[in-house]
C-alpha positions as CSV (number, residue, x, y, z in Angstrom):
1,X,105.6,69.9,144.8
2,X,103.3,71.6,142.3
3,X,104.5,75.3,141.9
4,X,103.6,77.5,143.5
5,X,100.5,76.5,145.0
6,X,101.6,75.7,148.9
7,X,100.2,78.7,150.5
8,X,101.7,78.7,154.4
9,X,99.0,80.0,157.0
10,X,100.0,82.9,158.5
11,X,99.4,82.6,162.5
12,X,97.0,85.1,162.4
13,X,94.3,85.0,160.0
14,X,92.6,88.1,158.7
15,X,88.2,89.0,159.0
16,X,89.1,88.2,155.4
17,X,90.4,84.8,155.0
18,X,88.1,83.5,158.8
19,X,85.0,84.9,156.8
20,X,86.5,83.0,153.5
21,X,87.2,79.7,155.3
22,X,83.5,79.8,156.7
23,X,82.1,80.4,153.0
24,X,83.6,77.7,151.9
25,X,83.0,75.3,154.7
26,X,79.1,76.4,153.8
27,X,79.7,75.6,150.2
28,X,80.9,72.2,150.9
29,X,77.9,71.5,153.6
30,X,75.0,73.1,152.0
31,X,76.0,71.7,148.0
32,X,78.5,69.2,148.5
33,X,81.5,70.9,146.4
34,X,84.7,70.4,148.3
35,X,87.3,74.6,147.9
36,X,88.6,73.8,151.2
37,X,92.1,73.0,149.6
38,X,91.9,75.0,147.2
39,X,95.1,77.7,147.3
40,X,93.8,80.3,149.2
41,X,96.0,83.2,147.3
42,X,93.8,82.7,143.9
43,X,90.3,82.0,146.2
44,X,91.0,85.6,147.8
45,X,91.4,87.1,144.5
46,X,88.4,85.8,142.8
47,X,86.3,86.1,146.4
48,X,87.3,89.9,146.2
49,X,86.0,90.1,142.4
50,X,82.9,88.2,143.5
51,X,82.0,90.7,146.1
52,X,82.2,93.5,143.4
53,X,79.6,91.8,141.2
54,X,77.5,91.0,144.0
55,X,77.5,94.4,145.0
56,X,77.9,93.2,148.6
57,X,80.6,94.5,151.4
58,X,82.0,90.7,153.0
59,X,82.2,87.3,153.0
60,X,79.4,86.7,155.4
61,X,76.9,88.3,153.3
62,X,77.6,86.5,150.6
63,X,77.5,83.5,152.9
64,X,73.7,84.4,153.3
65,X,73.5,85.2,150.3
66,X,74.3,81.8,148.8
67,X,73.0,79.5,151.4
68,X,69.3,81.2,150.9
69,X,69.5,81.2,147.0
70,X,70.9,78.1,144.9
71,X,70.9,80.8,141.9
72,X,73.3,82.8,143.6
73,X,75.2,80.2,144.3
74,X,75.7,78.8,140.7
75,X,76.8,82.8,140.1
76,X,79.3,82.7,143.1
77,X,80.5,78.9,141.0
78,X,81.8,80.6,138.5
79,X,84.1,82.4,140.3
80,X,85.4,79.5,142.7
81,X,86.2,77.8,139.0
82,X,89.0,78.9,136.6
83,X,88.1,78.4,133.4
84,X,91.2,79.6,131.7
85,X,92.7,77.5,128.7
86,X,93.5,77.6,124.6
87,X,94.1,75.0,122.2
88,X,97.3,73.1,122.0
89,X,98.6,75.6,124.7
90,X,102.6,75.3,125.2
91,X,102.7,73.8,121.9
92,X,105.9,71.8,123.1
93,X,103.8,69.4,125.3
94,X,101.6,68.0,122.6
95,X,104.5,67.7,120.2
96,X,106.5,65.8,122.6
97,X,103.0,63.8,122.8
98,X,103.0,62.9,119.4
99,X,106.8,62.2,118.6
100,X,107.1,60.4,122.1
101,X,104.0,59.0,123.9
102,X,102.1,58.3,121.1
103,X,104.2,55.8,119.4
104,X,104.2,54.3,122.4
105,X,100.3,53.7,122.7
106,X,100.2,52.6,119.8
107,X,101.4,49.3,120.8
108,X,98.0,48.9,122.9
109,X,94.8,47.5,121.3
110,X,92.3,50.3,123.3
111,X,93.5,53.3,124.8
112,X,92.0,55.0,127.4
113,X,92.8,58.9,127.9
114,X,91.3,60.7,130.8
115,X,91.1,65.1,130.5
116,X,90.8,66.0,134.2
117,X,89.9,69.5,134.9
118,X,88.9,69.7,131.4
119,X,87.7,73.2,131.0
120,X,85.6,74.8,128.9
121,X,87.5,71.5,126.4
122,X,90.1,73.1,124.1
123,X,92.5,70.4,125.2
124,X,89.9,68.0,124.9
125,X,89.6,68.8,121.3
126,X,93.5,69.5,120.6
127,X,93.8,65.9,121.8
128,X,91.3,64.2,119.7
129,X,93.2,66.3,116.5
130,X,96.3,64.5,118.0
131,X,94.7,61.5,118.3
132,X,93.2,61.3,115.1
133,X,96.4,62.7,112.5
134,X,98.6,59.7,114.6
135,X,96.0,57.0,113.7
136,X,94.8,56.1,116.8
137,X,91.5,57.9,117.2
138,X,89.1,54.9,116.3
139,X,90.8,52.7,118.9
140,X,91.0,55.6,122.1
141,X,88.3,56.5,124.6
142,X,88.1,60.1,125.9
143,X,87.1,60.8,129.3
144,X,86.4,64.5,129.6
145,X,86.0,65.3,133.8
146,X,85.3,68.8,135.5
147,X,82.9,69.9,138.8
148,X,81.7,72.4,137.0
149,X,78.5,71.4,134.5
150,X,78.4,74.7,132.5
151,X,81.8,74.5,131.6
152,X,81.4,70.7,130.8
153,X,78.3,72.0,128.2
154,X,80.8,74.3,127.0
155,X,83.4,71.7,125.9
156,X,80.7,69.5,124.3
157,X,79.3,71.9,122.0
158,X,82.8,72.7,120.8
159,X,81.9,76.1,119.9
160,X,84.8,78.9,120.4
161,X,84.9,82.8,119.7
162,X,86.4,83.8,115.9
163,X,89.0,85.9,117.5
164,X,90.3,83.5,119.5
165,X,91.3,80.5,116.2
166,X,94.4,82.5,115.2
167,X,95.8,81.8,118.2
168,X,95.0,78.7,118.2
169,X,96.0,77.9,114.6
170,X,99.9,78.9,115.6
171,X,100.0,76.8,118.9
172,X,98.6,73.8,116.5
173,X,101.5,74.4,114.0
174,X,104.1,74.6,116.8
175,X,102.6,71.3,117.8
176,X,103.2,69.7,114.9
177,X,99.8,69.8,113.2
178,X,99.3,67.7,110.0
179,X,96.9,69.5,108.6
180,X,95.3,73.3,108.4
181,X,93.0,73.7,111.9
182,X,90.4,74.5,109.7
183,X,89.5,71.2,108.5
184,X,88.3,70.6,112.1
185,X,85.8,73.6,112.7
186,X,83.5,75.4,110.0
187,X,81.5,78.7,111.2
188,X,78.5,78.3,112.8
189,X,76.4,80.8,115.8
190,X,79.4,83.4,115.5
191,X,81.8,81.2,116.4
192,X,83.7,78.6,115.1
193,X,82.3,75.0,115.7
194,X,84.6,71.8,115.9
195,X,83.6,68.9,114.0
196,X,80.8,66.6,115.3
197,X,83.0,63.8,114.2
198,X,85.5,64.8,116.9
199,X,83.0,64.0,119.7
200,X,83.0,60.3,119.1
201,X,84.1,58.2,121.4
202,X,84.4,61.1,124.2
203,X,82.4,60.5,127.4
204,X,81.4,63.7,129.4
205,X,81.2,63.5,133.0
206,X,81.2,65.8,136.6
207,X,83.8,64.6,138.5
208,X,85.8,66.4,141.6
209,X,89.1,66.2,142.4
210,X,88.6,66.8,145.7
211,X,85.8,64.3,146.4
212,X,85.6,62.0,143.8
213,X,87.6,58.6,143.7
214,X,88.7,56.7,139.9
215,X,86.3,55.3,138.1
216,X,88.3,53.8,134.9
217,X,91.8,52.8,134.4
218,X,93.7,55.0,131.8
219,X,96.7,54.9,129.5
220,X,97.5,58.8,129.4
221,X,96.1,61.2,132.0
222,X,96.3,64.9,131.1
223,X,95.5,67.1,133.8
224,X,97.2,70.7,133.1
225,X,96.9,74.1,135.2
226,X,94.3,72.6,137.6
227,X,96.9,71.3,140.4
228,X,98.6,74.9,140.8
229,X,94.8,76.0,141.8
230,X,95.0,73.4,144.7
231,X,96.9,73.4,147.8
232,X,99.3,70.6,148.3
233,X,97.4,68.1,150.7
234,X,94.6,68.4,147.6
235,X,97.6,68.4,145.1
236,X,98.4,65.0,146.5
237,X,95.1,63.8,146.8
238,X,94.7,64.5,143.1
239,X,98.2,62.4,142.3
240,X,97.4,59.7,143.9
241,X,93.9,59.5,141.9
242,X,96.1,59.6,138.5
243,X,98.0,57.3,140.1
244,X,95.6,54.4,140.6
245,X,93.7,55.6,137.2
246,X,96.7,54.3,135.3
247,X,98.2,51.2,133.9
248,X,101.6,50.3,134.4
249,X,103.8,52.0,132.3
250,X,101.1,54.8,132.0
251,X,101.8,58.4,131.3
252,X,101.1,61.7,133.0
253,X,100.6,65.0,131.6
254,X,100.8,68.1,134.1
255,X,100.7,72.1,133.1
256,X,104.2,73.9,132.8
257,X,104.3,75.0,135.9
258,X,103.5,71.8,138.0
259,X,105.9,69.5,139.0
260,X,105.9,66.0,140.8
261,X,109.2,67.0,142.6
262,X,108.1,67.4,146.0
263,X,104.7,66.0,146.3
264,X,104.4,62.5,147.8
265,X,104.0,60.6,144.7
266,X,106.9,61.6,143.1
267,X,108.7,58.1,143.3
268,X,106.1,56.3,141.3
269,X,106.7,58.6,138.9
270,X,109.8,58.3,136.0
271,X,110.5,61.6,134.2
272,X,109.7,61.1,130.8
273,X,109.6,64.1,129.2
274,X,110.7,66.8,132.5
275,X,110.7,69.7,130.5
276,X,107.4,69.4,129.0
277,X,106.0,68.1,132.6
278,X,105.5,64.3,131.3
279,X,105.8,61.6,133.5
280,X,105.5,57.5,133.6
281,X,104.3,55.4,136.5
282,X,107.0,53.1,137.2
């Protein structure tokens, strides 16, 4: 089970959560993007911020609202999406990366890494950095995935608030950075830009979870903080397309707070690296 994402359904529903379950059954008929797994605790929060902004009352408004006006909608997307992430965030996953998984792909002539849910790309571009101080960066692919295209614009243009690079910088050291994080961004449109150099060989592509089937085979998956948004029939859904993405002997990379434990693809999973939520298909 990914933690702690199994929301049970109470047995009777609120206006609320009937008017959300309609929204979102609109969404996925009128624009094809599938929230009806998602966990309904976080939808309910960010439903009830939505309303605010929209300066509208319920759920069925907004319904109207969004089914009449594709511009509204791409506002209301924002707010079915989490965009939440940092560079080399729980340091301890991309060390154990470089001093354990790494040294393993290296044995392979081409490597193949897909970033699901990839955000706005600071993990993206944390693993490239990895990638590139272990040697292996001119023989790797990147596949960069999310449903969401302005965050996927975000991640290519690499460009990140000032205030945000010290925290960054100490997550890179606890990972076990080579080098000073500033050889990898210089200034640039108030913000600090990552190297062009570190978009090569990274493809850039929508791609849901929820609807979406594989489309390469891969040698590392990293999909981290994306599963606990998901509800577990979706949860499962998603492991079973990491799965069948990966080669034998392939590894899996899920956020600190998701486990394989419970779900139904647990047994084609060895624990690698349990405590930073690294797995190997058997």
């Amino acid at each position: 089970m990914i933690e702690p994402a199994d929301d049970a359904e109470p047995q009777r529903m609120s206006d609320f959560d009937i008017e959300l379950k309609l929204l979102l059954e609109a969404v996925y008929l009128k624009y094809q993007h599938d929230f009806r797994h998602y966990a309904m605790s976080s939808l309910r929060r960010r439903l009830s911020q939505a309303l605010e902004e929209f300066g509208l009352v319920t759920l069925s408004q907004l319904q109207d609202r969004i089914i009449q006006d594709p511009d509204d909608f791409s506002r209301l997307f924002q707010y079915l999406t989490v965009q939440v992430s940092e560079m080399f965030r729980d340091p301890s996953y991309f060390l154990a990366l470089r001093e354990h998984v790494l040294p393993l792909l290296k044995t392979y002539p081409s490597i193949k890494v897909w970033v699901a849910g990839c955000s706005t790309g600071e993990e993206l571009w944390s693993l490239k950095i990895l990638f590139e101080e272990e040697g292996l960066a001119e023989r790797t692919l990147f596949y960069a995935t999310d449903i969401s295209p302005d965050a996927l614009a975000r991640a290519e243009a690499g460009i990140y608030a000032l205030e945000r690079i010290a925290g960054f910088t100490q997550n890179y050291i606890a990972s076990g950075g080579r080098r000073s994080l500033s050889d990898y961004y210089h200034a640039a449109y108030g913000g600090a830009r990552f190297s062009g150099s570190l978009k090569e060989r990274v493809v850039f592509a929508d791609h849901s979870l929820a609807t979406d089937e594989v489309f390469l085979e891969a040698h590392l998956v990293s999909c981290r903080n994306v599963l606990i948004y998901f509800d577990r029939p979706l949860q499962n859904r998603a492991l079973g397309l990491f799965e069948s993405a990966l080669v034998r002997r392939g590894f899996l990379g899920l956020g600190s707070k998701e486990s394989l434990r419970f779900s139904s693809r647990h047994e084609a999973f060895d624990d690698f690296r349990a405590r930073e939520r690294i797995y190997q298909k058997r």
